[in-house]
Each structure stands twice: as structure tokens, then as C-alpha cells.
C-alpha positions as CSV (number, residue, x, y, z in Angstrom):
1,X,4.6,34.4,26.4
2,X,4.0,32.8,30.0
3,X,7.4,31.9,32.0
4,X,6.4,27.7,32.1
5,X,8.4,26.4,34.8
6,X,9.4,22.8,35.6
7,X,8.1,20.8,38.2
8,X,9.5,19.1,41.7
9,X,8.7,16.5,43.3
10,X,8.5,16.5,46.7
11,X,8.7,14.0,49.6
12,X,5.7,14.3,51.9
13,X,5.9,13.6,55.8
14,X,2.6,13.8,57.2
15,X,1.8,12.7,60.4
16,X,-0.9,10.2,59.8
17,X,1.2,8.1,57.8
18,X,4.7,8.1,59.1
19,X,4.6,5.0,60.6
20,X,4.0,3.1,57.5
21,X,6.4,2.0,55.0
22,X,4.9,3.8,52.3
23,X,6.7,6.5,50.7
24,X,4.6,9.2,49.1
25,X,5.6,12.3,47.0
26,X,4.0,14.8,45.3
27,X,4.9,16.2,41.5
28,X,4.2,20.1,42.0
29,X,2.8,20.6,39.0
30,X,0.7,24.2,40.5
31,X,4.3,25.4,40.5
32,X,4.7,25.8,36.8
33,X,2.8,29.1,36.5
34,X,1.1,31.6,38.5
35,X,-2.4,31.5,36.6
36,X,-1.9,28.7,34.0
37,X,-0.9,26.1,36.4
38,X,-0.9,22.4,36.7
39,X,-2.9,20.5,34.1
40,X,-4.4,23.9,32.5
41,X,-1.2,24.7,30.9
42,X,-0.9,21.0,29.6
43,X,-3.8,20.8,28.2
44,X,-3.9,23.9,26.2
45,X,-0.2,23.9,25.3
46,X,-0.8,22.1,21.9
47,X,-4.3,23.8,21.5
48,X,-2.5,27.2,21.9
49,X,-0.2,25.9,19.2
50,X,-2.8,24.7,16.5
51,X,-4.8,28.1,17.4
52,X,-2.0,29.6,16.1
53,X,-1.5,27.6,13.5
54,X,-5.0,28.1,12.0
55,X,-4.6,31.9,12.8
56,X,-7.4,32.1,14.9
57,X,-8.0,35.3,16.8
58,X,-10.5,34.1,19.0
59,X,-10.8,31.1,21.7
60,X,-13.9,30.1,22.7
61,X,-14.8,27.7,25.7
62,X,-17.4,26.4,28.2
63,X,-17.5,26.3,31.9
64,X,-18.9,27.1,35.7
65,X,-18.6,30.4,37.3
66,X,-15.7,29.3,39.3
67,X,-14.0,26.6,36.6
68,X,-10.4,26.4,36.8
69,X,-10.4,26.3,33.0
70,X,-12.4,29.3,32.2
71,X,-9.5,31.3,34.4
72,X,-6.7,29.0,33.0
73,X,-7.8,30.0,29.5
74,X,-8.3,33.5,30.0
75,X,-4.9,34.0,31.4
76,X,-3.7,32.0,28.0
77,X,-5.4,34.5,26.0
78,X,-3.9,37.3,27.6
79,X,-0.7,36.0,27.3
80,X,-1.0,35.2,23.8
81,X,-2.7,37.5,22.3
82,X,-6.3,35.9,22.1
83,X,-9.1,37.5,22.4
84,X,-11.1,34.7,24.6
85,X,-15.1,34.4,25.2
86,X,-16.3,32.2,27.8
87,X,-19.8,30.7,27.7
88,X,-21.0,30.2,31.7
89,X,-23.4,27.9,32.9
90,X,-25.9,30.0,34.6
91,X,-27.9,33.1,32.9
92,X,-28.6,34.6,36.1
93,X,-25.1,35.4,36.6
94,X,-25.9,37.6,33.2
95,X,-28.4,39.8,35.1
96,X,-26.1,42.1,36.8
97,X,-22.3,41.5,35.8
98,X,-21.1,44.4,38.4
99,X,-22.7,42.0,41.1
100,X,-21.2,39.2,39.5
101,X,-17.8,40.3,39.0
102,X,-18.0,41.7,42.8
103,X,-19.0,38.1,44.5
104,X,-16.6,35.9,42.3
105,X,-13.3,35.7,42.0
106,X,-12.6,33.4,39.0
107,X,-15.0,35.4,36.6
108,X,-13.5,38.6,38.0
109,X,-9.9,37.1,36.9
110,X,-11.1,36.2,33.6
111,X,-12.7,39.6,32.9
112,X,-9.5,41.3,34.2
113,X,-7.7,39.1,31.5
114,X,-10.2,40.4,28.6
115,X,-12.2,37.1,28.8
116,X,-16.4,38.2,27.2
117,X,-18.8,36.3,28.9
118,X,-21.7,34.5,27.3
119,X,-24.4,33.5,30.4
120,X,-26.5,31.0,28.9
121,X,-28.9,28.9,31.2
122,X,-28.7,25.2,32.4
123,X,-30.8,23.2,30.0
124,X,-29.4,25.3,26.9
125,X,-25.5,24.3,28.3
126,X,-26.9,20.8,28.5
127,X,-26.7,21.2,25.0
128,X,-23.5,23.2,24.4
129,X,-21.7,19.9,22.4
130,X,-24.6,20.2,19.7
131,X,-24.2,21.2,16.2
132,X,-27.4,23.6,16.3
133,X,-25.9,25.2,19.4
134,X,-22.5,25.5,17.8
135,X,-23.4,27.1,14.8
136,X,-25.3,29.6,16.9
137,X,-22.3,30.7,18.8
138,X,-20.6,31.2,15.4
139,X,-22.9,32.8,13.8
140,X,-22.7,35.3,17.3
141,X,-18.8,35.3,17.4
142,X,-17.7,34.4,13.8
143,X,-14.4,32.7,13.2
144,X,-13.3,31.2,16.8
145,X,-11.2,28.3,17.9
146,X,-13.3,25.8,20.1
147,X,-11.6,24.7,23.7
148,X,-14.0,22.1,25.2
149,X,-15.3,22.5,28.3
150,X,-12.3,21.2,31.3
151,X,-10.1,21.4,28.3
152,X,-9.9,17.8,27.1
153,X,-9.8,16.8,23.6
154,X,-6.5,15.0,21.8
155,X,-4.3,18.0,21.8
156,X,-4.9,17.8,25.2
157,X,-3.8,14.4,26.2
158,X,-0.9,14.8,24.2
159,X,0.3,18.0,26.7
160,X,-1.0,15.9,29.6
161,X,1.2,12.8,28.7
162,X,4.3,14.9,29.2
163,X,3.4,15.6,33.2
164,X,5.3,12.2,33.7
165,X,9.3,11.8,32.5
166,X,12.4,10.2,33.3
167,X,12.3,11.3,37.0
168,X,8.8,9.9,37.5
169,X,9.7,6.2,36.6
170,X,10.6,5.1,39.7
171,X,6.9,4.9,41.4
172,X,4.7,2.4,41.9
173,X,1.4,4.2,41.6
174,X,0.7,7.3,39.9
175,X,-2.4,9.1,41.7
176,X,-4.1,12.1,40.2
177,X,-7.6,13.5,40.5
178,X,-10.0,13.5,37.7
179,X,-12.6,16.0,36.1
180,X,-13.6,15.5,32.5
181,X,-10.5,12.7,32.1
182,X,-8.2,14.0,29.9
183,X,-5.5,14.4,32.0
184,X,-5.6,10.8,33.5
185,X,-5.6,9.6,29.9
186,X,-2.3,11.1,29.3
187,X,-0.9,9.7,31.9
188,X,-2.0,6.1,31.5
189,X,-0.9,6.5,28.1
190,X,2.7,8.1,29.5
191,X,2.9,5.5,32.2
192,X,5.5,2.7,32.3
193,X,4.2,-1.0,32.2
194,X,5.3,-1.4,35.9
195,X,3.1,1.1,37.4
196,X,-0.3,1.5,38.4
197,X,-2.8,4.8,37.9
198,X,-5.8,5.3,40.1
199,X,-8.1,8.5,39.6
200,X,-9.7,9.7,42.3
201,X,-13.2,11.5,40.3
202,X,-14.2,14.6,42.0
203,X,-17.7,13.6,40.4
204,X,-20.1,10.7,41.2
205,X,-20.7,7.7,39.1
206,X,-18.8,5.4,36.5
207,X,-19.5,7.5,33.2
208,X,-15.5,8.5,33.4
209,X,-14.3,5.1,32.5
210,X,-15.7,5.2,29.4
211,X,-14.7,9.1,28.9
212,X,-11.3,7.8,29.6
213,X,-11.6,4.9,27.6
214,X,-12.0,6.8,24.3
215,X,-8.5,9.0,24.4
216,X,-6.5,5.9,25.6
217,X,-6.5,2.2,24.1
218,X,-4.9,0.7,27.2
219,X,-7.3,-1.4,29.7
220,X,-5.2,-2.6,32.3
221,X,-3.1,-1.0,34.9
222,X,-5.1,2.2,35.4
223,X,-8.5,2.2,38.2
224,X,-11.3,5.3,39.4
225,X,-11.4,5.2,43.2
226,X,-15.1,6.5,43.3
227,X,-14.8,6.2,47.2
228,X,-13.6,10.3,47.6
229,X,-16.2,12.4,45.7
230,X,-17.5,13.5,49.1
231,X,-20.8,14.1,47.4
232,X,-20.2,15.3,44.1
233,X,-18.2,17.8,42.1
234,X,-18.5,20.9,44.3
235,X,-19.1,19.3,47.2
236,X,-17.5,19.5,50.7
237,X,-17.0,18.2,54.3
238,X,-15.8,19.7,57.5
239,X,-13.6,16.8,57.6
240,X,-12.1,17.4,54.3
241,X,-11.8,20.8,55.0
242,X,-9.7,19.9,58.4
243,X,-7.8,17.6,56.4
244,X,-7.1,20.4,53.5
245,X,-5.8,22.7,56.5
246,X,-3.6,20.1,58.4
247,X,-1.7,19.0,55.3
248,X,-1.1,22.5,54.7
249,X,-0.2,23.1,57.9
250,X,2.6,19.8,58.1
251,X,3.8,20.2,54.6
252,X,3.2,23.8,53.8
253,X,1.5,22.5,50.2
254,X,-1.9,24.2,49.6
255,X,-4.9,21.6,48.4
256,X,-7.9,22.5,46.7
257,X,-11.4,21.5,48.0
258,X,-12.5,20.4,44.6
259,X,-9.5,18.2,43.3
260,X,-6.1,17.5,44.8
261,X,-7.7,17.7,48.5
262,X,-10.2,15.0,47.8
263,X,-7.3,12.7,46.3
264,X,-5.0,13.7,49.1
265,X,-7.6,12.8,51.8
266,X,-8.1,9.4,49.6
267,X,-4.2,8.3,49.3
268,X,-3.7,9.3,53.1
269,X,-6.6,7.1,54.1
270,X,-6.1,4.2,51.7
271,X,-2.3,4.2,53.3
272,X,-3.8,4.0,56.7
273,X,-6.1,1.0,55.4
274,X,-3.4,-1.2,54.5
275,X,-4.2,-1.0,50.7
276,X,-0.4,-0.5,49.8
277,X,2.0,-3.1,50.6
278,X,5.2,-2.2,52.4
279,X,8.1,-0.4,50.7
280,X,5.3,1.1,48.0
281,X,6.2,4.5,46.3
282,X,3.3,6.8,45.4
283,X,4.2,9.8,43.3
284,X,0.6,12.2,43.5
285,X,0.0,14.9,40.9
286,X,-0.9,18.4,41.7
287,X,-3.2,19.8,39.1
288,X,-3.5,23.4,40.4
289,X,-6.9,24.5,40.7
290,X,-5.9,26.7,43.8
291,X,-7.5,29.5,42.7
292,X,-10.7,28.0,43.2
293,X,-10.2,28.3,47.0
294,X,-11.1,31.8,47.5
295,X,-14.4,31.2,46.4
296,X,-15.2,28.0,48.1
297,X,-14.3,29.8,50.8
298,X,-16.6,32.7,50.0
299,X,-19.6,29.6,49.9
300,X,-18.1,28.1,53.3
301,X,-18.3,31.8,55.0
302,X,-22.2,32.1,54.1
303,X,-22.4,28.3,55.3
304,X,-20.9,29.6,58.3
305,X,-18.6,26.1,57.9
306,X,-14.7,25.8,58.6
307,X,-12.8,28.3,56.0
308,X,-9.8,26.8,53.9
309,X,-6.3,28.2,55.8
């Protein structure tokens, strides 16, 4: 069984907004577990618990070769006793799995942890939510428990709703960066009437708000900044790589290139723009995801481009 801690929040001082009357903290939700932290624990807590419920041996589960879910899950498994498969995006990973487990680190984790891999190629993982390509994987694996890939489905909102509490009522905005939107849906759903959510997507386009709009009935008091994706999911800057290593360096809280460092860099600037009126109190959410720096740092190296401190 994991050792879940609970979450601080922390004040930030940060040198390019100290002059503002804007108070911004950060819920330290990358602090609850080593390997299963931030969202990833919430969203699988109540999975785990219906998994087990339904005796299932096995949980199955999609994702990218450096997903933060396909690690998160994996730890999971090994913790409680699951034998877990992960089905990769990307059958030339398949080819040599020495090579593959040598060059990246998440997939290395996850096979450390007892996670099988199943490389399947782009077009067929278009099609991983199909029945046909469902029943395929069951006729291949037999009995398994299905985690979606990112992690979102109800049981998932439900843990996700429980990332704000008593403490967290006092903020104006809650920010947090979105993926799939599950976890944003749990906490417009856990949010008081007097505050405001704004995702910041780490993906390009408007398709989220209706993802989001199916796990949560409410229509007001929640926005998508689209204004931070620096290019898409996967996508970088020098700048935001610079930002990522100054905020580390003033606060001594680690960001992630893919998530939390893209809505960082978006709550710093939109304080600097005037957005929030004075006396505002912005509580952020850190999802975790830091494991993903080693090997965005392993693409910046080759890039010869600014590493991640």
C-alpha cells in the first residue's frame, strides 16, 4: 500500500510579480507520493478501489512513451498487487525493447514496476476507444480492468474533486493545467460558488470544453486559457524552459515542461498583464508529472536547446 501524503500550500514570491497586489500560492499536490503523485494518485484512487472490488488481476491502460499515466499506473500496480499492461503509441518502440528501455526513462520505470508493454502503431491507437479494438485486447489479455488513457473517466473525477477542501476556500481563482480534463472537472465540480477555475490546456484547440463539459453539469465560473500551449502537447520554448529554471531557482519548486510549467509561465504573465484585480488570491495546482523532465531533457540535449535545472 503507497504512503499517500497530504498536501501544502505554499506562498510563492517570485520576482516578476512582487510588486503586484496579487497573492499567489501553490497546492503541492507532487508532494503526496514519490511515483504516484499529484493528479495520478487522484484519479486512480477510486479506480484502484472498484478493480478491487471486481477482483480484477489485471489493469490495462493506454498512453505515450513518456506519459505520466502509464508510469503513475505502473507504480499503482506494483503497489497493489496488479499485474499492469500498457498499450504505447508507437510500434517502433516494439522493435528493440533493450534500446527502448535504455533511451527512456518512463517506459524503463514502468517495466521496472512489472508493467508488459503492447507497441501498437499510430493509426491503430487512433482507434484504441473502439469496441473491435477492445475486444481484441481481451481476447490477447483476458479478464483486465480498463484505465483510459490520461486516466479520466467518473471514478476519476470523483478522486480529483477531493484535491480542493476546507483550506482551499479562501481563493479567488483556482488554476490548474489540463490534459484529457478530468482533473479540472473535479474541481469545477469541488469549487465553491465564489471562485473562478481557468485551465491552462497543454494541447491546442477548443475540443476540451466539451470533454469537460460531459463529467461536469456546471457552465459558469470555470474558463480554458488556450493562450499557453506553446505549440502543442509536447512542445517547448527556450523561453519556457528559462522560465521553468528561474522559478525553480526563486522558489525551489520544480515545474514540468509539459504541464504545471506552461500554467505557471501563464498565471505569472497574466499577473504581469493586469488581468487580476488588486488584492486577488490565486491558489495553483501541482499535478506532478515531474518525472517527465528527464526525458524532455534527453529530447532538449539532442536539440542541443537549454536543459531543465
Amino acid at each position: 500500500m503507497p504512503n499517500i501524503k497530504n498536501s501544502i500550500i505554499q506562498k510563492i514570491s517570485f520576482s516578476e510579480i512582487n510588486k503586484f497586489d496579487v497573492a499567489l500560492y501553490i497546492k503541492r499536490e507532487d508532494l503526496i507520493h514519490p511515483t504516484i503523485s499529484g493528479n495520478k494518485y487522484r484519479k486512480l484512487k477510486y479506480n484502484i478501489e472498484d478493480a478491487q472490488t471486481q477482483q480484477k488481476e489485471v489493469l490495462l491502460t493506454f498512453g505515450g512513451a513518456y506519459s505520466n499515466h502509464i508510469a503513475a499506473l505502473a507504480s499503482v500496480g506494483k503497489a497493489y498487487g496488479f499485474q499492469t499492461i500498457g498499450v504505447i503509441r508507437g510500434d517502433e518502440l516494439g522493435g528493440n525493447l533493450s534500446k527502448t528501455l535504455d533511451t527512456n526513462p518512463t517506459l524503463q520505470f514502468a517495466h521496472q514496476c512489472g508493467m508488459k508493454f503492447d507497441f501498437i502503431s499510430r493509426s491503430d491507437y487512433r482507434n484504441k476507444t473502439s469496441e473491435s479494438f477492445i475486444k481484441k485486447l481481451k481476447d490477447k489479455y483476458g479478464d483486465f480492468y480498463l484505465v483510459p488513457e490520461g486516466g479520466t473517466n467518473e471514478l476519476a473525477i470523483k478522486g480529483c474533486e477531493e484535491i480542493l477542501n476546507a483550506e482551499t476556500e479562501k481563493f479567488d481563482y483556482i488554476c490548474v493545467a489540463v490534459g484529457t480534463g478530468g482533473t479540472i472537472a473535479g474541481i469545477i465540480k469541488s469549487a465553491t460558488v465564489n471562485q473562478q477555475t481557468v485551465g491552462f490546456p497543454a494541447l491546442k484547440g477548443d475540443f476540451l470544453i466539451e470533454e469537460i463539459k460531459k463529467y461536469t453539469n456546471r457552465t459558469d465560473k470555470w474558463t480554458l486559457n488556450t493562450m499557453y500551449h506553446f505549440g502543442g502537447y509536447g512542445k517547448t520554448s527556450d523561453e519556457l524552459i528559462q522560465f521553468i529554471n528561474k522559478f525553480k531557482s526563486e522558489t525551489k519548486i520544480p515545474l514540468d515542461p509539459i504541464y504545471t510549467g506552461k500554467m505557471m509561465f501563464g498565471i505569472i504573465d497574466l499577473i504581469k498583464k493586469g488581468t487580476f484585480k488588486n488584492g486577488t488570491k490565486i491558489l495553483a495546482i501541482h499535478t506532478g508529472g515531474l518525472q517527465g523532465i528527464i526525458g524532455m531533457n534527453s529530447v532538449l540535449k539532442k536539440k542541443n536547446s537549454l536543459l531543465i535545472e
